[in-house]
N, C-alpha and C positions, 0 to 999 in steps of 0.2 A: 474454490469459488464461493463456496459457502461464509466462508469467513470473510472473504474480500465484502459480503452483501449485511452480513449481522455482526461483523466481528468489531470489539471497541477501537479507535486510532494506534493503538499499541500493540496490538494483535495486528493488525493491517500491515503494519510494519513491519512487524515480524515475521510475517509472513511470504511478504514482499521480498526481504533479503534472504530470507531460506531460497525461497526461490530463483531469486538472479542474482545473487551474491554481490551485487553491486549498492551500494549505498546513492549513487548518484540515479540507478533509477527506481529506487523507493521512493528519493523526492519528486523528484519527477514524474510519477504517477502520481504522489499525495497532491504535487499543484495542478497534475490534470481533474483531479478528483472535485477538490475545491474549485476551480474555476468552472466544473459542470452543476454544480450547485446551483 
């Protein structure tokens, strides 16, 4: 979680797919991320 709050776009991501191994829902958290901007 830590890295999901300080970690750069690319880490975010990487992180994202370690975790759900899904590449469809890295993006799709990245546009929920961005649209709560």
């Amino acid at each position: 979680e830590a890295l999901l709050r300080h970690g750069n776009g690319a880490q975010v991501q990487r992180e994202l797919l370690e975790r759900t191994g899904s590449l469809r829902e890295v993006v799709s958290a990245c546009v929920r991320r961005t649209q709560a901007v």
